[in-house]
C-alpha positions in Angstrom: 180.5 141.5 248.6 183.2 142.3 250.8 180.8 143.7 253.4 178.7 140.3 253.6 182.2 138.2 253.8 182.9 140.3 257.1 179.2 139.6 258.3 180.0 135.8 257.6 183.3 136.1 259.5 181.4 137.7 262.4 179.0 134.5 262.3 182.2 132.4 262.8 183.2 134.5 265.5 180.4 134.1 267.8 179.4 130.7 267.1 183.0 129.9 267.4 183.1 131.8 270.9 179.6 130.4 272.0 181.5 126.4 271.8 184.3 127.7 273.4 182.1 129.1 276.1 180.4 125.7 276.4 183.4 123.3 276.6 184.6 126.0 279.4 181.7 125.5 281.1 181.6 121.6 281.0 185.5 121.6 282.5 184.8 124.4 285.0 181.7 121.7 286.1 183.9 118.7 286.2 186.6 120.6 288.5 183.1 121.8 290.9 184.5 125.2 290.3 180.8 126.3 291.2 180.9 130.4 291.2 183.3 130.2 287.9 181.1 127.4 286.4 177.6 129.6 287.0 179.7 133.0 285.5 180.5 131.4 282.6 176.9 130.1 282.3 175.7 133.5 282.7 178.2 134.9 279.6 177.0 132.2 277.7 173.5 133.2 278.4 173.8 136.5 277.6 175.2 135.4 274.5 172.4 133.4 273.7 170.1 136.3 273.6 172.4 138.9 271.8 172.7 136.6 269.0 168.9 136.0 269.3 168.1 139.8 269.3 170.3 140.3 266.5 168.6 137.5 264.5 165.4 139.1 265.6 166.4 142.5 263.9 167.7 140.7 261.0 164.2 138.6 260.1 162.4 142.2 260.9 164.3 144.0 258.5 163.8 141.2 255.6 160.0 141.0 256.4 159.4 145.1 255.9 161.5 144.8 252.6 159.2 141.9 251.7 156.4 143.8 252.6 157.3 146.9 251.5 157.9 145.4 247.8 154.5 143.3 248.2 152.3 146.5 248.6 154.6 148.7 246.5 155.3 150.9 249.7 158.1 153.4 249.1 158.0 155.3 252.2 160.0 152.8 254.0 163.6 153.3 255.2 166.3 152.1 256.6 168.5 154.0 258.3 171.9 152.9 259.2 172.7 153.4 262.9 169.1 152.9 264.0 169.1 150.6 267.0 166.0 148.7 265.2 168.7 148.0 262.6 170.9 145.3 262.7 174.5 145.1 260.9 175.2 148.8 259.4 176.5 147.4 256.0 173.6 145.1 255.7 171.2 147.8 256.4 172.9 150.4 253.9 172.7 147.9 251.5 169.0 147.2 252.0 168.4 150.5 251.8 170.2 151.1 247.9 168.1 147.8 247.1 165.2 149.5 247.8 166.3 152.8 247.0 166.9 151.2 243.4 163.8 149.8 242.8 162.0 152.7 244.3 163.6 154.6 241.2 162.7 151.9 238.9 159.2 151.6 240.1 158.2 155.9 239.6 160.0 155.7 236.1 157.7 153.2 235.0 154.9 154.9 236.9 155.9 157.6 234.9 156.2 155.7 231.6 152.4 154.4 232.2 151.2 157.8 232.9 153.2 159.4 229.5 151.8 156.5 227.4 148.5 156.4 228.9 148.3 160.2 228.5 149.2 160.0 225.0 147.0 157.2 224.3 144.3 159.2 225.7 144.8 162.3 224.0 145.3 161.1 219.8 143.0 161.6 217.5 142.1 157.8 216.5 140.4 155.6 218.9 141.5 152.7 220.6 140.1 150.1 221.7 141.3 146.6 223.5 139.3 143.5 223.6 139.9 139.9 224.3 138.4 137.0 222.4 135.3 136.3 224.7 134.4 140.0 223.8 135.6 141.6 226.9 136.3 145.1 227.0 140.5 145.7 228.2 140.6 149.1 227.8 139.4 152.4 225.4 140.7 155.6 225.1 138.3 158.9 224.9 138.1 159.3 221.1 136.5 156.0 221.1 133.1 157.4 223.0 133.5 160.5 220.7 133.3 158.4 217.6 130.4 156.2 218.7 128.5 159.0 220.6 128.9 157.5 223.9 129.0 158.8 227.6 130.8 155.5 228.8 131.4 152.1 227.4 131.7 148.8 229.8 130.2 146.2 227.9 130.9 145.4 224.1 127.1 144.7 223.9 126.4 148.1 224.4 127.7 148.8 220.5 124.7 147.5 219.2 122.6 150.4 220.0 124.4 151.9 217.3 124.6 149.2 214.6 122.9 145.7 216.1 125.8 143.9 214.3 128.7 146.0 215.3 130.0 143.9 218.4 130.0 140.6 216.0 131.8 142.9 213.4 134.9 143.8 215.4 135.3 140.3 217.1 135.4 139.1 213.2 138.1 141.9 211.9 141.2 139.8 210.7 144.5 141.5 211.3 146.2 143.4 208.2 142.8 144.2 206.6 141.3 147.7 207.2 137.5 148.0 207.1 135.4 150.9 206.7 132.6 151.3 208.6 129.8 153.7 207.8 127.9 155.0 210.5 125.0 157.4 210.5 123.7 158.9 214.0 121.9 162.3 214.3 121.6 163.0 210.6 125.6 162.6 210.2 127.3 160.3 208.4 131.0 159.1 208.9 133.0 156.9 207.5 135.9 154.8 210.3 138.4 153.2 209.4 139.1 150.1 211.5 142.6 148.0 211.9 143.1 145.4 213.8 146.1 143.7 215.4 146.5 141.0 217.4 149.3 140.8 220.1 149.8 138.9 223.7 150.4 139.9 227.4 151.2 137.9 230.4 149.6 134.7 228.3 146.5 136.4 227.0 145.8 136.9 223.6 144.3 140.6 223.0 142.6 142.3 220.1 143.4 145.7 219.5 141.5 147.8 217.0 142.2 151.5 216.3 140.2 153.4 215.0 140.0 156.4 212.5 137.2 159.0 211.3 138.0 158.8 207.5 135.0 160.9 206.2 136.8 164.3 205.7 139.4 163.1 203.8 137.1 160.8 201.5 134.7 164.2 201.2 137.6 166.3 200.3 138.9 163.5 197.7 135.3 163.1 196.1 134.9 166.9 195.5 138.2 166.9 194.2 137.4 163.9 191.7 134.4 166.3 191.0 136.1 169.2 190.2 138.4 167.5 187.7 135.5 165.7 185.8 133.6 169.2 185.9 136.9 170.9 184.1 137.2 168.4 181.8 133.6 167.8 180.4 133.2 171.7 180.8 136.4 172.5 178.7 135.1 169.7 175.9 131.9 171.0 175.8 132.2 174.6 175.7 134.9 173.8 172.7 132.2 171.8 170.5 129.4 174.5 171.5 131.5 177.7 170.6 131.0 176.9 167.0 127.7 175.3 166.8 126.6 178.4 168.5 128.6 180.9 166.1 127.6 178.8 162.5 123.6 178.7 163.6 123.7 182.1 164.2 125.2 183.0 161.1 123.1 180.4 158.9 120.2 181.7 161.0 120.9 185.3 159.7 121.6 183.8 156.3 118.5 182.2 155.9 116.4 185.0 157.2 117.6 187.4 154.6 117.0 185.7 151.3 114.3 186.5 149.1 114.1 182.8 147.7 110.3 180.9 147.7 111.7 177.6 148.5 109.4 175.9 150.8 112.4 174.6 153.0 113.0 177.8 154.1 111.1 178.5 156.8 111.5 174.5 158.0 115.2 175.8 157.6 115.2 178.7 159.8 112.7 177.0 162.8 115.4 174.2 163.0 118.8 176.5 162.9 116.6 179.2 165.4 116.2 175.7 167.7 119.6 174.8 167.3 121.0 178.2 168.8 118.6 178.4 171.4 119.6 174.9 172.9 122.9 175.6 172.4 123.0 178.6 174.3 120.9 176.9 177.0 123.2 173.8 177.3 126.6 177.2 177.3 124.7 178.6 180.0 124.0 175.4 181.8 127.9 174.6 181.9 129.3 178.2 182.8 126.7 177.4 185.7 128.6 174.4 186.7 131.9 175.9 186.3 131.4 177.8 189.2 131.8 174.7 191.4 135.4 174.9 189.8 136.3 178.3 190.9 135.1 179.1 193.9 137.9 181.8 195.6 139.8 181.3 198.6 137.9 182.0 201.4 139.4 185.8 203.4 138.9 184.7 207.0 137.9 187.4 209.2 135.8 188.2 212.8 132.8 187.9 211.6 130.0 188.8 213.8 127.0 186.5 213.7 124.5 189.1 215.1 125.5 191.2 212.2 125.3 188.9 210.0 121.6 188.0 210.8 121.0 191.4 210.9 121.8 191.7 206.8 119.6 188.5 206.2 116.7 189.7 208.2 117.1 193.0 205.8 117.0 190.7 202.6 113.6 189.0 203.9 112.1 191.4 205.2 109.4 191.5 202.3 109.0 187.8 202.0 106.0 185.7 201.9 107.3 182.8 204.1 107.8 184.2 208.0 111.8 183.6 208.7 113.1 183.8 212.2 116.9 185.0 213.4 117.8 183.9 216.6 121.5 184.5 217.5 121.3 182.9 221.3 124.5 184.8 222.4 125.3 188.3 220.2 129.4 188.0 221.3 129.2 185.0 218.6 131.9 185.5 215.9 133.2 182.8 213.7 136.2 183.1 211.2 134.4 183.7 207.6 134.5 185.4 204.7 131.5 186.7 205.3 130.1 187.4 201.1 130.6 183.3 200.9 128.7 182.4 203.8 125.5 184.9 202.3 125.9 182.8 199.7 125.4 179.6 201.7 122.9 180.5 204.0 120.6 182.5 201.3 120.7 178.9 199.2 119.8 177.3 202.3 117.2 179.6 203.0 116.2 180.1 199.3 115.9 176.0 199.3 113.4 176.0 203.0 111.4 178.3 201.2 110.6 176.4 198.1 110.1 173.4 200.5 107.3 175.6 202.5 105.8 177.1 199.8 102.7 174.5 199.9 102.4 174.3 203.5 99.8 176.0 205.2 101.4 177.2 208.2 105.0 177.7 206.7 108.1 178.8 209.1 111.6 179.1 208.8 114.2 179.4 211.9 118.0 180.6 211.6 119.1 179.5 215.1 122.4 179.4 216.5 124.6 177.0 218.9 128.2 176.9 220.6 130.2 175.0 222.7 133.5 174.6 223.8 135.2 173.2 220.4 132.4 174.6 217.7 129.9 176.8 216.7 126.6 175.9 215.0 123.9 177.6 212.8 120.8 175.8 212.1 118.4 176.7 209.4 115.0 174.5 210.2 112.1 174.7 208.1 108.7 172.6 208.6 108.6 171.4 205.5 107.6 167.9 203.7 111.5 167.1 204.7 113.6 164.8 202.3 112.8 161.1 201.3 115.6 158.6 202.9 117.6 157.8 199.6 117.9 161.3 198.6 120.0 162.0 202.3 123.1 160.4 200.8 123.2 162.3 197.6 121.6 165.4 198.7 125.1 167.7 198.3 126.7 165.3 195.2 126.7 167.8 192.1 124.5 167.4 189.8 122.4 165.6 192.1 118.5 167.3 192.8 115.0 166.5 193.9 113.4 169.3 192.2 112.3 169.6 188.5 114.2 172.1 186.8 116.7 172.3 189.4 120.3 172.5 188.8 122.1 170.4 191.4 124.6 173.2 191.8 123.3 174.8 194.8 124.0 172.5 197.8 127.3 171.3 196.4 128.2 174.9 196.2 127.8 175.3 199.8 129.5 172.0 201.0 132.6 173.1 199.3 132.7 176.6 200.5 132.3 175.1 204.3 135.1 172.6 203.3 137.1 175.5 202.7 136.4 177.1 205.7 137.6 173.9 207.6 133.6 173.6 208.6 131.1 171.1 208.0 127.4 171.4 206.7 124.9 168.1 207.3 121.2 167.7 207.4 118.8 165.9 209.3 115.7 165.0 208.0 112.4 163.3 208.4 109.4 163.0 206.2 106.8 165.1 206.8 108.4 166.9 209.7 110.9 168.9 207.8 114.5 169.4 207.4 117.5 171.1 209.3 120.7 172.1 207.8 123.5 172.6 210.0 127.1 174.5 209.6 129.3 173.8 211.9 132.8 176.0 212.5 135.4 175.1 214.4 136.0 177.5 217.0 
């Protein structure tokens, strides 16, 4: 403040000596002192321009501040005691001004870039819309959720469900919707929340946007397992002495010497009785494995080797089964004994599906990239009918008579202890591939 006060008193100073000057000169006229009169006129012409010049530097130095704010250009300076510069003080503090909001400019440069960055980077999607449907902005995990490359028009969503664009414009804040979504023979569940907020005047829709499915999966097999304890534990207490009394009436029965007619009736219904019963024991000690499958022990496991066991097991089978192991450095964190198990029940279910087909073929294959690593067993199969996709790894669930609906569920719960994933893809009459993916 003080340094603008002495500018202002400088002002006075001049202007005050430039109407001095004048009246001077006006006197000097009247008296016809000629050489003094055209001195003084010269003085006050030089005057003239040094205030002009200064005034000149002055309007300069505002107009590059201007400009220099305008087109966010923080290279300028101004350095006191330049002879472009005009008052020192008033150049000094132009230069803190600018100096100050140079500061304030890179820390919220800085600020976008952190938020953007961490935006970018989270493992939910976001995306920004306006009402007319305009896309504002997305972060990566959105294109990784829908499958996409890019994403410039909201339009473009309707590859993937044709009512998907309408669907997010209609979300009403607070709710959460899940959206199901099946591409490539996966299905994934999202969870989608909306808020509404508003930025220089414009209202925007922001929807974020999170893959749901493994912690649904995990919760269902859980549910599973506890309804398979309890009707396992209740059953196996009511058959324990069904099975112990038929068995002893049985014995009973078959040992006396009486000619009542009944007996044989007797013994045929008591032999039936055990027999089913032991069945129906056996059939729930088969599904009390889904209940106590071990803790995976993660080790290097080597997938060349591990092909190299399978190829050993099938070597005398009907059904040709390829092993392809693209790169033999492959190695994914197994216990190797569970993931026999999976593999042989996939392989084990390809060959059933081939056993009618007259040019039958089974391929182990394997993929990787940088997050994961794949193994594909493909057979050529009839494949599996549309409705049965959904249930196809549910316990209990099967599409073959006889079967057990053990098999599959087994293996989605060992991969879900290995922190994998297993999914199928299939088509009608063009076969069936099951996939396990590990994270690498």
């Amino acid at each position: 403040m003080k340094s603008f006060q002495n500018s202002r008193l400088i002002l006075l100073l001049q202007s005050g000596s430039l109407v001095f000057l004048s009246v001077l000169l006006g006197i000097l006229l009247m008296k016809s002192l000629w050489f003094c009169s055209l001195f003084t006129f010269f003085v006050i012409l030089l005057f003239i321009l040094h205030i002009d010049k200064q005034q000149q530097k002055l309007t300069e130095m505002v107009m590059r501040l201007i400009t220099a704010i305008r087109f966010s250009d923080f290279s300028l300076s101004f350095r006191p005691g330049s002879k472009k510069q005009a008052d020192p003080r008033l150049t000094q503090a132009m230069e803190q001004a600018l100096k100050q909001f140079r500061e304030k400019m890179y820390t919220l440069e800085e600020q976008h870039l952190y938020y953007n960055t961490l935006l970018s980077t989270i493992d939910s999607g976001i995306l920004v819309l306006n009402r007319n449907g305009t896309i504002e902005w997305y972060n990566k995990t959105v294109l990784r959720e829908f499958g996409l490359t890019s994403l410039r028009q909201l339009s473009e969503l309707a590859a993937i469900t044709p009512d998907l664009p309408d669907l997010l414009l209609r979300l009403i804040p607070g709710e959460t919707h899940i959206l199901r979504l099946e591409q490539s023979g996966r299905v994934r569940e999202i969870a989608l929340n909306p808020v509404i907020f508003r930025i220089q005047g414009k209202e925007l829709l922001l929807i974020s946007l999170k893959n749901i499915h493994s912690v649904l999966e995990n919760n269902e097999i859980e549910a599973w397992q506890k309804l398979i304890r309890v009707l396992t534990h209740e059953i196996m207490n009511s058959l324990a002495p069904i099975i112990s009394l038929s068995e002893t009436l049985t014995e009973r029965v078959a040992r006396t010497t009486t000619e009542d007619a009944t007996s044989p009736v007797m013994l045929q219904a008591l032999e039936a009785i055990h027999r089913r019963s032991k069945g129906l024991l056996e059939f729930v000690q088969n599904y009390r494995k889904l209940t106590r499958i071990p803790a995976p022990e993660l080790v290097p496991l080597s997938l060349e080797e591990l092909f190299t066991g399978l190829r050993k097991l099938h070597a005398t089978s009907v059904i040709p089964c390829e092993f392809i192991c693209h790169d033999p450095r492959l190695q994914i964190q197994a216990d190797r004994t569970q993931i026999e198990q999976v593999l042989l029940n996939l392989i084990r279910n390809a060959e059933e599906a081939c056993r009618d087909i007259p040019a039958p073929l089974i391929r182990i294959t394997t993929q990787s990239d940088t997050t994961q690593i794949t193994i594909h067993v493909e057979d050529n199969g009839p494949g599996i009918v549309p409705e049965a996709l959904d249930k196809i790894f549910v316990p209990f669930f099967t599409t073959k008579s006889g079967g057990s609906g053990i098999g599959l569920s087994l293996c989605k719960q060992i991969m879900t202890l290995h922190k994998g994933n297993i999914t199928v893809k299939s088509q009608t009459g063009a076969g069936s591939v099951f996939t396990l993916s590990f994270r690498r």
